[in-house]
N, C-alpha and C positions, 0 to 999 in steps of 0.2 A: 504494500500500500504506500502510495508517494504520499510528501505532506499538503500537495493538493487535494487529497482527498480524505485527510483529515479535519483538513479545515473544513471542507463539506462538511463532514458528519459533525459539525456543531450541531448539538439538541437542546430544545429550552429548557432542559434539566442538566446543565453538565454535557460532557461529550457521549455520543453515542459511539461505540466502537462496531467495528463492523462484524464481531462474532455474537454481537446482538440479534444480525440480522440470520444467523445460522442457527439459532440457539432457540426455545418450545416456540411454539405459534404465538403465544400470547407475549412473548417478550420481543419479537419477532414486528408483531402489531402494533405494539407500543410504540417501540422505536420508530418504527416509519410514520408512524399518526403525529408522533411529538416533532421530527424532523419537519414534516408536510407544517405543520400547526409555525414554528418559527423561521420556517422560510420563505414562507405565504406563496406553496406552488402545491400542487394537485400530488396526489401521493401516487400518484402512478409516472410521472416525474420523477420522484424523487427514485421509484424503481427501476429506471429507465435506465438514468445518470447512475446509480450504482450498479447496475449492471453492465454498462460501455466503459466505467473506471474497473470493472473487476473487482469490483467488491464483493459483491455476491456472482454467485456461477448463474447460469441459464437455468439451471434444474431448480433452486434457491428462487429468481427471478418468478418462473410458471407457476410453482408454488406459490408464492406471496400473492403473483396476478389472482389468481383462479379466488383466490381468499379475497381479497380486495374487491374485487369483482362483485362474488357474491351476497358481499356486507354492499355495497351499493346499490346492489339490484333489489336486494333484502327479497327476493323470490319470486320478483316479478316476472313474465315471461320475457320484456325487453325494457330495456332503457330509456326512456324519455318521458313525458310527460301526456298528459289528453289535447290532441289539440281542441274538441269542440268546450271542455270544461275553460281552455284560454281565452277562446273565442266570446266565451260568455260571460266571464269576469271583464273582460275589456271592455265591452260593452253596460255591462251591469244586469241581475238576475230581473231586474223590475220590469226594466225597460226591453229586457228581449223576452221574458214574457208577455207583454203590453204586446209586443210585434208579433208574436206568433198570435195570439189573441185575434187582433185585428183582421190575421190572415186567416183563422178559422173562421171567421165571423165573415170574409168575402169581401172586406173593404179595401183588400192591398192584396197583389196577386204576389206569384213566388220569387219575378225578378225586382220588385221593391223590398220584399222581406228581405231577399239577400245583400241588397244595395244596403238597407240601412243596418245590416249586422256585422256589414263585413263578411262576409263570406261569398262564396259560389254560390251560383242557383242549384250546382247537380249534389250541394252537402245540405240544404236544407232539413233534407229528412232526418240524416242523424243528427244534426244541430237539435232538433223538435224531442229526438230519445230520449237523448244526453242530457236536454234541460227537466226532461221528465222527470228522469233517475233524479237531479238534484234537489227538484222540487218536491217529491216523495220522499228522498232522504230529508230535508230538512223537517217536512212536516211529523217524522217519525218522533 
């Protein structure tokens, strides 16, 4: 290990050495979470850069990914967020009810619904689900 890559492994607790990062999962975790925390970069970053200085091996690297990974996903089937629950906070829960409303009722067809929510005409329909679901959740 050079002493440039020491000076990386500063941790906001003291130095993290790098057989931190070979050593149980949980201390494994720590180190890289405390690293990511005081060098204000993404923790898959930080496994990146220790993995191109050699600090940790490739097999060490997949390992940590696949864990890292899955504490983010926390079990979701994929990564990202909803796009129609965005769509609908932008706009606000009132007023894009208010518009679907209006549009059941026959007063505004489907290319003004879409004009004033932001959206496509061909997403209205799950736009109409999506706000369903949140509307039955909240009333829950």
């Amino acid at each position: 290990m050079t002493a440039r890559n020491t000076v990386m492994l500063r941790g906001k607790e003291g130095r993290v050495s790098p057989s931190d990062f070979t050593a149980d999962e949980l201390t494994a975790d720590e180190a890289l979470l405390n690293l990511s925390r005081h060098l204000h970069v993404s923790q898959a970053t930080i496994l990146i850069a220790l993995r191109d200085r050699s600090v940790i091996s490739q097999d060490t690297y997949d390992t940590m990914e696949s864990r890292r990974r899955s504490r983010y996903i926390g079990g979701r089937a994929s990564p990202g967020g909803n796009y129609y629950r965005t769509e609908i906070n932008k706009v606000g829960r009132l007023f894009a009810r208010r518009v679907i409303g209006t549009l059941s009722e026959g007063a505004i067809d489907r290319q003004d619904t879409s004009i004033l929510l932001g959206i496509g005409e061909h997403n209205v329909d799950n736009y109409i689900a999506e706000l369903t679901k949140i509307t039955e959740h909240d009333n829950e």
